[in-house]
Legacy VTK file of the C-alpha trace (Angstrom):
# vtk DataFile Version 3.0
C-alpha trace
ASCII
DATASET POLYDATA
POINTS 264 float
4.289 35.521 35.451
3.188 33.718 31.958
5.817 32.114 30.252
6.397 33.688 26.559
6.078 29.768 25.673
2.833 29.103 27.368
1.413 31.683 24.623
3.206 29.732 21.953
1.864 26.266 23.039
-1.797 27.962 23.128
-1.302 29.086 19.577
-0.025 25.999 18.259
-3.426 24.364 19.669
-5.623 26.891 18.151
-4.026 25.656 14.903
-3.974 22.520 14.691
-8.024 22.298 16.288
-8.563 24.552 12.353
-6.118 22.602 10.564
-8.561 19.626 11.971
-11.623 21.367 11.684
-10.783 21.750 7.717
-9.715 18.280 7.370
-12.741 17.364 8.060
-14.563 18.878 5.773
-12.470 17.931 3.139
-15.350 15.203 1.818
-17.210 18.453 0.925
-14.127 19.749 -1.023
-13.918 16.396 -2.603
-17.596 16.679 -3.847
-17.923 20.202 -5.417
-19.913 20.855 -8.427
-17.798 20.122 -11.564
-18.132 19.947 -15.254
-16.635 16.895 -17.663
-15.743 17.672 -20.982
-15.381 14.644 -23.721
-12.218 14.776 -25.534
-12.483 14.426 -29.708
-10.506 11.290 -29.555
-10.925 7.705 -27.957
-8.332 4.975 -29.519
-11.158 2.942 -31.049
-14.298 0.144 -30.448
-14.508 -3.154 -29.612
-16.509 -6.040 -30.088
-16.658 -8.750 -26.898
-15.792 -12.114 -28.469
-17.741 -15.415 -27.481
-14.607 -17.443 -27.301
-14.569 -18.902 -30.537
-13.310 -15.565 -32.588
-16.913 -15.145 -33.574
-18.189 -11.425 -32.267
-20.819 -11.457 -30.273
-22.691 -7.933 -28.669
-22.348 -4.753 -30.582
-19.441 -2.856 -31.299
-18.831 0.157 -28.776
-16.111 2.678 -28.337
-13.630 2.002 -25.560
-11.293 4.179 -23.467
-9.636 5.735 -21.629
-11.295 8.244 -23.133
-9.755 12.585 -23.224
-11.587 15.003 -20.857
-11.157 17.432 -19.176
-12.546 17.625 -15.259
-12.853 21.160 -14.029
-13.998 21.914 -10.096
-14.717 25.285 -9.601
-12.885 27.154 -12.428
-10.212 24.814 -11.929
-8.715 22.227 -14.311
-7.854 18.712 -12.996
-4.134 17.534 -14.070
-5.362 14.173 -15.469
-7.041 14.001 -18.953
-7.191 10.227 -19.620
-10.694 8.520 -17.837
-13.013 5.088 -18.647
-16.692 5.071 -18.460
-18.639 3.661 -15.726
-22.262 3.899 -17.586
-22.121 2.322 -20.798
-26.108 1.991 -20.689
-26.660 5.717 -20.345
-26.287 8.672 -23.207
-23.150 10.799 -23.559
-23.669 14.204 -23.922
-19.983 16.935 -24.749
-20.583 18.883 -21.718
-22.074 17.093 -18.646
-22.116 18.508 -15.201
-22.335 16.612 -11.665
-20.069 15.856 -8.928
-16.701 14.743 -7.926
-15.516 12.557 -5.530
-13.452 8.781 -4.797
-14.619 4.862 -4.512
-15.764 6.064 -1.301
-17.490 9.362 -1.238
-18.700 9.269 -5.324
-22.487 10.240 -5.418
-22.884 7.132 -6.833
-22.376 5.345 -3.812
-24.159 7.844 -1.567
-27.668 7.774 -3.317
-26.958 3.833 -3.610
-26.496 3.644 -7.205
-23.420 1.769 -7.090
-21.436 0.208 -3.810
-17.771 1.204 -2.717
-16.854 -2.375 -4.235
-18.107 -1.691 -7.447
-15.937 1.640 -7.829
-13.037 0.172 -6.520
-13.223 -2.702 -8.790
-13.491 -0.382 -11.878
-10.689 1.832 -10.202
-8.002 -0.915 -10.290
-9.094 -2.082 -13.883
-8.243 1.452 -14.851
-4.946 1.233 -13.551
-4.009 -1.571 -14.827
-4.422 -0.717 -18.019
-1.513 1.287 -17.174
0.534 -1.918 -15.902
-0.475 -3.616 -19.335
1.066 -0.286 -21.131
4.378 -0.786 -19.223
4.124 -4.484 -19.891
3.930 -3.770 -24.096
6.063 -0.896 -24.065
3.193 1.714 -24.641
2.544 5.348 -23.477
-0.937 5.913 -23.085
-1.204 9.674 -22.625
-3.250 13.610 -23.258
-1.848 16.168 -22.402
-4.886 18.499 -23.717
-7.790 16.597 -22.630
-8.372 16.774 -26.425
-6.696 14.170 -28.021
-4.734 11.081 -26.945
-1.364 9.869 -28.014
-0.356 6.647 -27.981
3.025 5.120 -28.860
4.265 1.645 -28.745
8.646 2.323 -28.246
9.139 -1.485 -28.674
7.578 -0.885 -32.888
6.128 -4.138 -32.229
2.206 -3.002 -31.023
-0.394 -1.816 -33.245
-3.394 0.620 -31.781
-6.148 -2.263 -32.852
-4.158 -5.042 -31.065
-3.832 -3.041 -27.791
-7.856 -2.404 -28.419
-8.248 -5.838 -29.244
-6.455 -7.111 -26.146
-6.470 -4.708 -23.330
-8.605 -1.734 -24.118
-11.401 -3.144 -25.177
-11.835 -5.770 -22.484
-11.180 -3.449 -19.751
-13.780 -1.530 -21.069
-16.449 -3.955 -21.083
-15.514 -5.179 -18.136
-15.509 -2.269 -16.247
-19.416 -2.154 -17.304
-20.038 -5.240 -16.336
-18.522 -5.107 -12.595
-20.539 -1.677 -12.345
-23.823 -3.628 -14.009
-24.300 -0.870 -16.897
-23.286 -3.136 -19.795
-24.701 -1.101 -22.929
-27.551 -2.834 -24.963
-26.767 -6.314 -26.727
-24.135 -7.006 -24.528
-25.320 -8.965 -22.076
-22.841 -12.018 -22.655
-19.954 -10.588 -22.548
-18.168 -12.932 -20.138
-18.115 -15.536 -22.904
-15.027 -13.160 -24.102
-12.038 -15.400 -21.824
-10.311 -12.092 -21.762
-12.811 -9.931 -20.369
-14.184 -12.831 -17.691
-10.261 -13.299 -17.002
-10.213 -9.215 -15.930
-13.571 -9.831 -13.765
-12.053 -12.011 -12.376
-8.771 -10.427 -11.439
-10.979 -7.138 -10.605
-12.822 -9.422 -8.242
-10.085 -11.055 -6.207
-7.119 -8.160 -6.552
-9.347 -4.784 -6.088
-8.240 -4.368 -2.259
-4.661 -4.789 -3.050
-4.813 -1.464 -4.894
-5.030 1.675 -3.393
-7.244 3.877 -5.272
-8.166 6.813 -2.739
-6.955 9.559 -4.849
-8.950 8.198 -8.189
-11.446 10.850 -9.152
-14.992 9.561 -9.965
-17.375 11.859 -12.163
-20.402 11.404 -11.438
-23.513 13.048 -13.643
-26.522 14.289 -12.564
-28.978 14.596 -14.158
-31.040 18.289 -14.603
-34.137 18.971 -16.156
-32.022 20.503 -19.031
-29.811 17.774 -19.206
-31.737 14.527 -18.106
-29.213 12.228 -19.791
-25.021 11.593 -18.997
-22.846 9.340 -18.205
-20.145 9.493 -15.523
-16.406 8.338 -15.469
-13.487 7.502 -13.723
-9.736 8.746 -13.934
-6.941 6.418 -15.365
-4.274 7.966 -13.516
-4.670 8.679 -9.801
-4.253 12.139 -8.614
-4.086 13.761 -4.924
-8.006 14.709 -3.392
-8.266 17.882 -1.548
-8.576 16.246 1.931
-5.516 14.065 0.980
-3.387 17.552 0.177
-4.827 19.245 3.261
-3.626 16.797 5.324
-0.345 16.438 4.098
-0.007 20.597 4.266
-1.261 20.217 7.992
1.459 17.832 8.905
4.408 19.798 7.171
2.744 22.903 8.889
2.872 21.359 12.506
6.349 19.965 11.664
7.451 23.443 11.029
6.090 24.694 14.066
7.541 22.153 16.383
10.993 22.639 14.671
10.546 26.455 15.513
9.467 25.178 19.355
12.604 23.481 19.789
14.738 26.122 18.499
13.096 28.817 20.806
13.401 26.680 23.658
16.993 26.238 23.077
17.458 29.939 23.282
19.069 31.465 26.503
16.826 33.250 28.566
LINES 1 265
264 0 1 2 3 4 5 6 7 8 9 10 11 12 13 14 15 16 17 18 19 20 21 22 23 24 25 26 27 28 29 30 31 32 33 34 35 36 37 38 39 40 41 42 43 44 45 46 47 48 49 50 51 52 53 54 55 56 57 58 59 60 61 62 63 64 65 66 67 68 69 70 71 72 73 74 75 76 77 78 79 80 81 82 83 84 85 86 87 88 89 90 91 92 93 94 95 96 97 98 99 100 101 102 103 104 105 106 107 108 109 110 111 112 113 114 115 116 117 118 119 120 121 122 123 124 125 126 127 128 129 130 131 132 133 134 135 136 137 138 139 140 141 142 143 144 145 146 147 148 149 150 151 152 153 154 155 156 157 158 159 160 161 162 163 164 165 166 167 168 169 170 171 172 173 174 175 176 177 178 179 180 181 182 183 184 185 186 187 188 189 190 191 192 193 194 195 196 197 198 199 200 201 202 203 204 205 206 207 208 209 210 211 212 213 214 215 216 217 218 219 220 221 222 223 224 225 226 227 228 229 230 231 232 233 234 235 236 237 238 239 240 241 242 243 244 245 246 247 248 249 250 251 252 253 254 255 256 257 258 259 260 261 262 263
């Protein structure tokens, strides 16, 4: 005779082999079509400095800039995001792809290594460290417009530009090699060659897996774009599918224990 639990355990296997079977195609999940929307506001530009407080390069707008991400009719939770192509054209609506450091199209059709994104992905963050640091929100909650506000009264918007924003900027370019036109030298500004730097030798102490990286591509329609990466790290489908598959199986073995417990 077949023990009532033998069916159980057979169950519980069938599971878990789907559970795994959609955990691993949670790297397609993490690369579905999406569209990026540009936000009206960006805090303001920035001119890389040669050192001497004599500008050198041109004068470009920094971010984080707002957006809005939307995969598949549905609207990402973060809004704030820094560009990774400051050689390329921005256009409001741009469509492409989705994914992390790891599994961005940008490092599958060998446009840009893992390295490269996961430099860029900690200087992003830690623009959020040097916000805690000053006593600054940096924050949209529209993907619209951005609000920033200094709760020490001692921080001006140009002086965070001049000091954090701005060089993270740049140097985000320059570890991804898409400086924009003219500025070519920027690691003659000591603050941006100091965040190289510190991108260089602290990138693998961060953990960036849930950072979502736009990436455009480019359409006969739209030939032009550029592609961007979010400020603040949110959970990736495969990360959220795997943490529902171990609360599931939790569950289920609590359930096992109990039903084993029962008298028969």
């Amino acid at each position: 005779m077949t023990s009532p639990y033998c069916g159980f355990t057979k169950r519980l296997i069938v599971l878990s082999i789907c559970l795994c079977g959609l955990l691993a195609f949670s790297t397609t999940l993490s690369a579905n079509t999406t569209t990026f929307v540009v936000g009206q506001d960006n805090l303001g530009s920035y001119t890389p400095n040669n050192g001497s407080g004599t500008a050198e390069g041109v004068s470009e707008p920094v971010g984080p800039y707002a957006g809005v991400l939307t995969i598949n009719g549905s609207v990402q939770p973060n809004y704030l995001y820094f560009c990774l192509t400051g050689n390329q054209y921005l256009d409001t609506t741009e469509s492409g792809s989705v994914g992390t450091p790891t599994t961005s199209a940008l490092v599958t059709s060998n446009v840009a290594t893992t390295q490269q994104l996961e430099e860029a992905a900690f200087l992003a963050s830690y623009t959020l460290t040097e916000a805690v640091l000053d006593h600054i929100t940096l924050k949209s909650t529209d993907g619209v417009h951005i609000t920033f506000t200094d709760t020490s009264g001692y921080t001006s918007t140009g002086t965070f530009i001049s000091s954090v924003l701005g060089p993270i900027q740049d140097a985000i370019w320059y570890v991804m090699g898409t400086l924009p036109a003219g500025d070519s030298n920027i690691l003659n500004d000591p603050v941006i060659s100091g965040l190289v730097t510190l991108a260089q030798t602290s990138y693998l102490n961060d953990s960036d897996n849930n950072v979502q990286v736009f990436t455009f591509v480019p359409t006969k329609d739209q030939p032009t774009g550029q592609s961007f990466i979010s400020v603040n790290p949110v959970p990736e489908p495969g990360t959220m599918v795997l943490f529902g598959a171990g609360a599931l199986l939790m569950g289920l073995g609590c359930i096992r224990r109990r039903m084993a417990r029962r008298p028969r």
